[in-house]
C-alpha positions in Angstrom: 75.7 5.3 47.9 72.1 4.7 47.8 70.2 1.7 48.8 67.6 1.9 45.6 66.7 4.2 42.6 63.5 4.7 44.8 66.0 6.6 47.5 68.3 8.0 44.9 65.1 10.1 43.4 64.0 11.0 46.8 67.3 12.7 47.6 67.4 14.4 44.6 64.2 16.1 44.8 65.0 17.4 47.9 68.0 18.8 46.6 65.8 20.0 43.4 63.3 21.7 45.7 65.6 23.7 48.0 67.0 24.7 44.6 63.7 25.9 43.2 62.3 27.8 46.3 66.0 29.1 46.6 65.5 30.7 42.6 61.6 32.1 44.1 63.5 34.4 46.3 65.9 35.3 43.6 69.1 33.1 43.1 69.7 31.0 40.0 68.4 27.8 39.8 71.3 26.8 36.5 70.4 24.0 34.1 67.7 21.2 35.1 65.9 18.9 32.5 62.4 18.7 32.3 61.9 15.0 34.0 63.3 16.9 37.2 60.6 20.1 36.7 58.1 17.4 36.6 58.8 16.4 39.7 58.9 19.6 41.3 55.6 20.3 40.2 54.0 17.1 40.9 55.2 16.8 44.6 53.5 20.4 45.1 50.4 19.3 43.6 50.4 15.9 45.7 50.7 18.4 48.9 48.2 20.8 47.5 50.9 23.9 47.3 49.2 24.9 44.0 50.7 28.4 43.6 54.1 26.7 44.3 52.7 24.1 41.5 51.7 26.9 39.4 55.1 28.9 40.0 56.5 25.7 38.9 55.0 25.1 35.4 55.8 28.8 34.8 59.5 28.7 35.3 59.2 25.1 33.6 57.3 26.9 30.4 59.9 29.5 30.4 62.6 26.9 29.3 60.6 23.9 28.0 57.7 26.3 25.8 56.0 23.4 24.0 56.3 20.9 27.0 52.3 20.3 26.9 52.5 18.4 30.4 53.5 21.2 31.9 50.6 22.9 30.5 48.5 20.4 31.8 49.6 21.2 35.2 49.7 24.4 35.5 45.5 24.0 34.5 46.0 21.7 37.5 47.3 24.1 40.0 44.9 26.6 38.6 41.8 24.5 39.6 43.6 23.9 42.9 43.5 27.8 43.2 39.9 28.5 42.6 40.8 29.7 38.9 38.3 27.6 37.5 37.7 29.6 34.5 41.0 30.6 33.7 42.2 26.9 34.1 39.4 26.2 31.2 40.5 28.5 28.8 44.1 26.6 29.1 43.1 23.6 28.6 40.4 24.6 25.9 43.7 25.5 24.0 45.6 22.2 24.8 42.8 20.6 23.6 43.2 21.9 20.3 46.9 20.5 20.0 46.1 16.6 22.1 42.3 15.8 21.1 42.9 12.0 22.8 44.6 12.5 25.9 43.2 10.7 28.3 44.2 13.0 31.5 43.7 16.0 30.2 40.0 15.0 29.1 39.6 14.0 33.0 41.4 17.2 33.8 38.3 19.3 32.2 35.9 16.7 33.3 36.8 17.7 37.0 36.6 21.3 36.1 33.7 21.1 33.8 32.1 19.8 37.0 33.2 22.1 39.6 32.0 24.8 37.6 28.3 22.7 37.1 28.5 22.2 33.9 27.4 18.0 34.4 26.2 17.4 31.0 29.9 18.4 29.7 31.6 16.8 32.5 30.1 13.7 32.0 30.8 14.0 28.2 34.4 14.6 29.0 34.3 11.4 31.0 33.2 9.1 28.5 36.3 10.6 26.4 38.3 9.5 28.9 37.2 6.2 29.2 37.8 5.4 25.8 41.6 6.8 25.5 42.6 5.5 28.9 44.4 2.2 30.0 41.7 -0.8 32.0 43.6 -0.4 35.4 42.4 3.4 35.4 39.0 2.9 34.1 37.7 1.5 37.3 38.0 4.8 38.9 36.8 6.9 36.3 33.5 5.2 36.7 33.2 6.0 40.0 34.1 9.8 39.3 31.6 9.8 36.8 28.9 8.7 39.5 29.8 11.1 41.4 29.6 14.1 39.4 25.5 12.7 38.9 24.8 12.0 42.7 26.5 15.7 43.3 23.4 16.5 41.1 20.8 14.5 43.1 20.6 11.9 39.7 20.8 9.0 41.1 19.7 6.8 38.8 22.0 7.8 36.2 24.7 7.2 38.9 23.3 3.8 39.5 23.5 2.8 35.8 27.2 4.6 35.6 28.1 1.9 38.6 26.2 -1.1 37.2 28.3 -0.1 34.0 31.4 -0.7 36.2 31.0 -3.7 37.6 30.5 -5.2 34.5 33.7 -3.8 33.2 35.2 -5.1 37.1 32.6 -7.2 38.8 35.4 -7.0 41.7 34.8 -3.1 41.9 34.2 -2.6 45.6 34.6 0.7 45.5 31.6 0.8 42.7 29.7 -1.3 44.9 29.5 1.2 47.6 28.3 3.7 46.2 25.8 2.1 44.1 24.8 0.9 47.6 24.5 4.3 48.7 22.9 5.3 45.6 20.2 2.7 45.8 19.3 3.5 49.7 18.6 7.1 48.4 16.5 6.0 45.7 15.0 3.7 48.4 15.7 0.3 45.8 16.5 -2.0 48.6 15.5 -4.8 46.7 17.5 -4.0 43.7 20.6 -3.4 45.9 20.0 -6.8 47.7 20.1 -8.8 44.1 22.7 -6.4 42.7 24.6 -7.1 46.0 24.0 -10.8 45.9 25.5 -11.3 42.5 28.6 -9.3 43.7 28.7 -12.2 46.6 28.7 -15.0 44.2 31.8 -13.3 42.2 33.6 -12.7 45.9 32.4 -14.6 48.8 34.6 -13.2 51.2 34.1 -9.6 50.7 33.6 -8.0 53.6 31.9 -5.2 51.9 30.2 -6.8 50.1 28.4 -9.0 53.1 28.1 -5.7 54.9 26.3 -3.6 52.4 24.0 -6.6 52.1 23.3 -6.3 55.9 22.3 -2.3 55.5 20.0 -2.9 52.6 18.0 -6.0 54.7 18.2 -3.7 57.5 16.5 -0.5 55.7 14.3 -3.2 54.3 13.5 -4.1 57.9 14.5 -7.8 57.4 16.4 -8.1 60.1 17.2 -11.7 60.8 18.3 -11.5 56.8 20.2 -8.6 57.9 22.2 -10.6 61.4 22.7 -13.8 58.5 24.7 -10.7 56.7 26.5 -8.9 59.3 27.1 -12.1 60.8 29.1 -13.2 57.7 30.5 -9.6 57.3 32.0 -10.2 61.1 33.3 -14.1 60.3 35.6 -12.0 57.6 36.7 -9.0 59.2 35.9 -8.7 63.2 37.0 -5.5 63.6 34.4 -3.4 62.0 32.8 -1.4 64.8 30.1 -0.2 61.7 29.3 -4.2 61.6 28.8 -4.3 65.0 27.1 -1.5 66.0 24.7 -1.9 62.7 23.7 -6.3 63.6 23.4 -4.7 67.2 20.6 -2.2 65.9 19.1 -5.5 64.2 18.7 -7.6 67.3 17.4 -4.5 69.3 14.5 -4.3 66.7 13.5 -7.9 67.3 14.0 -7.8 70.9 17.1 -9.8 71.5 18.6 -7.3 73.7 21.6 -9.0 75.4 23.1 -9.9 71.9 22.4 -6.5 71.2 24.4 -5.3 73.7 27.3 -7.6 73.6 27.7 -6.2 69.9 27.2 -2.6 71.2 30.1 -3.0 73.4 32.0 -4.7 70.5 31.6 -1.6 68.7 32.2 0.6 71.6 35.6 -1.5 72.0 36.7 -1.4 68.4 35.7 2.7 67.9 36.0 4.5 71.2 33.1 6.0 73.2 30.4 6.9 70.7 26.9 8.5 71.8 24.9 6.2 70.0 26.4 3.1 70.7 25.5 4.1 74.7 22.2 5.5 73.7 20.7 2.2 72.0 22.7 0.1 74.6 20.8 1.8 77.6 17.3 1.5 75.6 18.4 -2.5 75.5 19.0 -2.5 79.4 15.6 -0.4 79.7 13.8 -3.0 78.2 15.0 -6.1 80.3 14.4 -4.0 83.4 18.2 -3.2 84.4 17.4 0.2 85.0 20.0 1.5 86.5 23.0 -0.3 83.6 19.8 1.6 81.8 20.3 5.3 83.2 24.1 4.8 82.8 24.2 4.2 79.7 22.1 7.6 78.9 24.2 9.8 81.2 27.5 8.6 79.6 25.8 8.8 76.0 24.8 12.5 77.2 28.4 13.1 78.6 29.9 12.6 75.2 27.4 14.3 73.3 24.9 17.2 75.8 22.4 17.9 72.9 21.9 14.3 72.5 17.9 14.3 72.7 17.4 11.0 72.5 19.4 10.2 75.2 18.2 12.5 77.1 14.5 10.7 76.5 16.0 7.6 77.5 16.6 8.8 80.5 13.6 10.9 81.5 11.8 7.6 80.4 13.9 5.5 83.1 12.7 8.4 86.3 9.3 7.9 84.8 9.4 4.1 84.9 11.5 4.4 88.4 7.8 6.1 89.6 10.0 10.0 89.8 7.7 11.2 87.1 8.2 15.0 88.0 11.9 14.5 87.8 10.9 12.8 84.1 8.7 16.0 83.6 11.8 18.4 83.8 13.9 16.0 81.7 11.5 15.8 79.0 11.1 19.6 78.8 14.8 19.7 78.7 14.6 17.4 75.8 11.7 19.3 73.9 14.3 22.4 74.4 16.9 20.3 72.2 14.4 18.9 69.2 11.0 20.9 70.0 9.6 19.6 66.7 10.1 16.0 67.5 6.3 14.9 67.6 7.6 11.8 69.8 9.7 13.6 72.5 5.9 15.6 72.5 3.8 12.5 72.6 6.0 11.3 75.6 5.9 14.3 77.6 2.3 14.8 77.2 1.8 11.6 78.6 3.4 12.4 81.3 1.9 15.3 82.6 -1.7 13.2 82.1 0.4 10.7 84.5 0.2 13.9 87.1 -3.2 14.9 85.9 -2.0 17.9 85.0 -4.5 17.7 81.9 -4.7 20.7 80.4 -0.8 20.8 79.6 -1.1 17.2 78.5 -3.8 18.8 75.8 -1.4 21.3 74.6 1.9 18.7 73.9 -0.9 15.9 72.8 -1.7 19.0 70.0 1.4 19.5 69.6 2.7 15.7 68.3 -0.4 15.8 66.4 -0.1 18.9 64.8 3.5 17.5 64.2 2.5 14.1 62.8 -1.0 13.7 62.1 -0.3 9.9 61.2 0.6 8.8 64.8 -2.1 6.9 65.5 -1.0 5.7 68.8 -0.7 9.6 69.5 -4.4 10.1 68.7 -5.7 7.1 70.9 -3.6 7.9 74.2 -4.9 11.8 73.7 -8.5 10.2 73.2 -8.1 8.7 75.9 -7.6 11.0 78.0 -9.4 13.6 76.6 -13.4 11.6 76.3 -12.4 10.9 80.2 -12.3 14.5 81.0 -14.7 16.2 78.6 -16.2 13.5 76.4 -17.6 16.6 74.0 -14.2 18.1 73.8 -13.1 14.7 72.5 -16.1 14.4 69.8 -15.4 18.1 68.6 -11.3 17.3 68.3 -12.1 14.6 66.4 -14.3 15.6 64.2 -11.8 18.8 63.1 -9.4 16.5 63.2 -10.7 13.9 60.5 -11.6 16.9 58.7 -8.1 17.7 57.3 -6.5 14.6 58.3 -9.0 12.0 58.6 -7.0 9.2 56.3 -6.6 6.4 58.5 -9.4 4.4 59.3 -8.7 4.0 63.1 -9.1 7.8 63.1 -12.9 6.9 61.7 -13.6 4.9 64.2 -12.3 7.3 67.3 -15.3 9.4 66.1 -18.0 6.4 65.4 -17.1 6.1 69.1 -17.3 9.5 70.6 -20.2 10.1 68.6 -21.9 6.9 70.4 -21.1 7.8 73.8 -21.8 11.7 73.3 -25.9 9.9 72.3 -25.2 10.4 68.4 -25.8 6.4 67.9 -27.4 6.9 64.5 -24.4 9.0 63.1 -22.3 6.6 64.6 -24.1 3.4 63.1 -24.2 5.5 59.3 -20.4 6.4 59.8 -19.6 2.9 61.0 -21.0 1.1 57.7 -19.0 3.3 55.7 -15.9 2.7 57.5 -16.9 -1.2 57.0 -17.6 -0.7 53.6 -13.9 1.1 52.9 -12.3 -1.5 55.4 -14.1 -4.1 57.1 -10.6 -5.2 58.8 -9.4 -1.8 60.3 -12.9 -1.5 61.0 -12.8 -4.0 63.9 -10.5 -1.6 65.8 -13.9 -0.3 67.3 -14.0 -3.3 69.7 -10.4 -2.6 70.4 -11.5 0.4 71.9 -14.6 0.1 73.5 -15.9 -3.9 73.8 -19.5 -2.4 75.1 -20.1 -2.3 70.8 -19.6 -6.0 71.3 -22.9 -6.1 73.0 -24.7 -4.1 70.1 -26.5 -5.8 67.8 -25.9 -3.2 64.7 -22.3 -3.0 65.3 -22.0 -6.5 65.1 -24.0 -7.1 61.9 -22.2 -4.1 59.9 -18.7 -6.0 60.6 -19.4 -8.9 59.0 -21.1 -8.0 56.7 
C-alpha cells in the first residue's frame, strides 16, 4: 500500500495525532504502545507545541510510569515553556536513576545555561562529551562555545573550538565561530594561522577561504584579503557576503571599478541592499562620475531613509558639484540622524567655513573635537581656519586643548606654531625641543604646516639634532 516504511510511519502518525488531540477534548484514545507516544511527543517538540509536548508525556506517564524518556521530555517541553526551574527539579530526579546519559546531561546543560548558571552548564557539557557517540560530539563543542561567548568569555570559547577541531579538523561550523570569537578578541593573527592550517586540511572550503578574507581584512591587509576572497569566489560564486566583503577591499586601496563590479555582484546575488549602494556611489565619487555617484546614494537612501552615511555621500557630491548650501541642508539632515558622529561634524563644519559662515563652523569644528579628540585632521582644518580669523583665538584653543588632550605630537606642534605667529618665539623654540626630544620624526610636521620655520635657523638645528 505504501511506497516505503518512511511513508508508512508518516501516515500513521497522522492518524496517531488526530487520535491524541481527539482524547484532549475528551474521547478515548484505546491502546497505543509507547514507540507511537514517542512520536507524538517528538513531532510536537520538533514544531515547538511544547504544552501539546508536555500534554503528551503526561498521558504517556499515565500508562508507561517508569518510561524515563518520557520523563526526559516532558523536562523538554517544560524548558520550551519557560518552566525552567520546574524542568530542573525533573531532571535532578532522573538524574538520580541514569547518571550517564548522554542527552539528558545536555538536557540540563541547556537549562543550567538558560537559567545562568555557566560554570554548571559547561560541567554538564563535558559529561556529555564523554557518554555520547563521535558523530554528536562535533556539535556539543560548539554548544559549549556558545554558552561562554553568551558570557562575553571568549577565550574560553576559543580554546572549547580549538578543542574541536582537533577532535574534527573538518568542523566548519567550529571554525566560524572561533572566527567570530577571535575578531572579538581582536586575534587576527591567531585566526589567520588557525584558519590557515584549516586550509591545508580542506583546500576547497569555501569558508574556510572566506573567514581568511575577514580576518586579513580587519587586519587591513587587503591585497591578502582579495588573494582570499578571490579563492573563496573560484569555489562558490554565489556568495553575495564574498562579494560585497573583496569589494570593500579594493575600495580601500583605491581600485574602484573592481570595486564596483563586485558591488553589483553582490547586489545581483542578495537583492537591493543599502550598503552595497552606499560604498558603490563612494567608488563612483571618487573616479568623478558624479552623477552614477548621487544615484547610488539616493537609491541606498530609498531602501534604508536613516541611512546617514548615505545621506553624507550625497551632501558631499552637491558640495563637490559647487551647491554647497544645498550640501549644508543635507548635512544638517544627516547630523539629525547620528548627531554624535564626530565625522558627519567635521564635514559639515567645513562646509559652512566653505560659506564663511565661521562662527557656525567653530561650533561643529568643537563639536567633532569634543567628539573625538584624536582626529587630527579635525584639529588642523579647524586651525586653519580659526589662526586665519583670530590668530589668538587659535593659540588660546590650543592651548586648553593640549591641556586635557594634548597626546599627539602634531597637536604640539599646532601650538609651537600659534605661539610663533602670536610673537611668543621663545615659548615656541623651548616647546619645540621638547617636542623634538619626545619625537624628532612627528616633530617635522612643523614644516608641514608653516615652511616660513624652514627659514629659521633654531627650528632647523633642534630637528636634527
Amino acid at each position: 500500500m505504501f511506497d516505503n516504511d518512511e511513508e508508512f510511519s508518516k501516515k500513521n502518525l497522522e492518524k496517531d495525532l488526530i487520535l491524541f488531540e481527539n482524547h484532549l477534548k475528551g474521547e478515548s484514545i484505546g491502546f497505543i504502545d509507547s514507540d507511537r507516544v514517542e512520536m507524538i511527543i517528538d513531532h510536537y517538540l520538533i514544531h515547538s507545541h511544547y504544552q501539546k509536548a508536555k500534554d503528551a508525556c503526561d498521558f504517556g506517564l499515565e500508562i508507561f510510569p517508569t518510561n524515563t524518556i518520557f520523563t526526559l521530555r516532558k523536562a523538554q517541553s517544560m524548558t520550551g515553556l519557560g518552566l525552567l526551574s520546574e524542568a530542573l527539579k525533573l531532571i535532578n530526579e532522573l538524574e538520580k536513576l541514569e547518571n550517564s546519559n548522554a542527552e539528558l546531561f545536555l538536557t540540563k546543560a541547556s537549562l543550567l545555561g538558560q537559567l545562568r548558571d555557566t560554570k554548571n552548564a559547561i560541567k554538564y557539557y563535558r559529561l556529555a562529551l564523554n557518554e555520547c557517540e563521535n558523530a554528536e560530539k562535533d556539535e556539543i563543542y560548539v554548544d559549549m562555545a556558545m554558552e561562554y561567548e553568551h558570557n562575553q568569555n571568549f577565550t574560553g570559547a576559543i580554546k572549547v573550538l580549538n578543542e574541536a577541531l582537533s577532535h574534527n579538523p573538518h568542523n566548519e561550523f567550529a571554525l566560524s565561530e572561533l572566527s567570530y570569537c577571535y575578531e572579538k578578541e581582536e586575534k587576527e593573527e591567531e585566526a589567520i594561522h588557525k584558519i590557515t592550517q584549516f586550509i591545508d586540511e580542506n583546500p576547497y572550503s569555501f569558508s574556510a577561504w572566506y573567514h581568511l578574507g575577514n580576518a586579513y581584512l580587519r587586519s587591513e591587509n587587503f591585497d591578502k584579503a582579495i588573494w582570499a576572497f578571490d579563492y573563496s569566489i573560484l569555489i562558490n560564486d554565489s556568495s553575495a557576503a564574498a562579494h560585497f566583503n573583496i569589494a570593500s577591499a579594493y575600495l580601500s586601496i583605491e581600485r574602484h571599478n573592481q570595486a564596483i563590479k563586485h558591488f553589483q555582484n553582490s547586489l545581483d546575488l542578495d537583492g537591493e541592499e543599502p550598503m552595497a549602494y552606499c560604498y558603490m556611489g563612494e567608488a563612483y565619487e571618487q573616479l568623478e562620475e558624479l552623477e552614477l555617484a548621487k544615484n547610488c546614494y539616493l537609491k541606498s537612501i530609498e531602501l534604508s531613509p536613516n541611512f546617514a552615511q548615505a545621506w553624507l555621500g550625497l551632501g558631499i557630491i552637491e558640495d563637490l558639484k559647487g551647491n554647497t548650501k544645498e550640501a549644508i541642508v543635507i548635512f544638517n539632515k544627516t547630523i539629525e540622524i547620528e548627531p554624535e558622529n564626530s565625522g558627519i561634524n567635521h564635514v559639515l563644519a567645513s562646509a559652512y567655513e566653505k560659506e564663511k559662515e565661521f562662527k557656525t563652523a567653530i561650533k561643529y569644528y568643537k563639536i567633532s573635537l569634543e567628539l573625538d579628540p584624536n582626529d587630527m585632521e579635525c584639529l588642523s582644518d579647524f586651525l586653519k581656519m580659526l589662526t586665519l580669523v583670530d590668530k589668538k583665538a587659535a593659540l588660546n584653543f590650543i592651548q586648553k586643548f593640549n591641556e586635557t588632550n594634548g597626546q599627539d605630537i602634531k597637536s604640539w606642534i599646532w601650538e609651537v606654531n600659534l605661539k610663533w605667529i602670536n610673537g611668543l618665539k621663545k615659548e615656541a623654540l623651548g616647546l619645540f625641543s621638547i617636542s623634538c626630544d619626545t619625537d624628532n620624526e612627528k616633530s617635522l610636521f612643523l614644516f608641514d604646516i608653516n615652511p616660513v620655520f624652514l627659514e629659521v635657523p633654531e627650528f632647523v638645528s633642534l630637528s636634527k639634532s
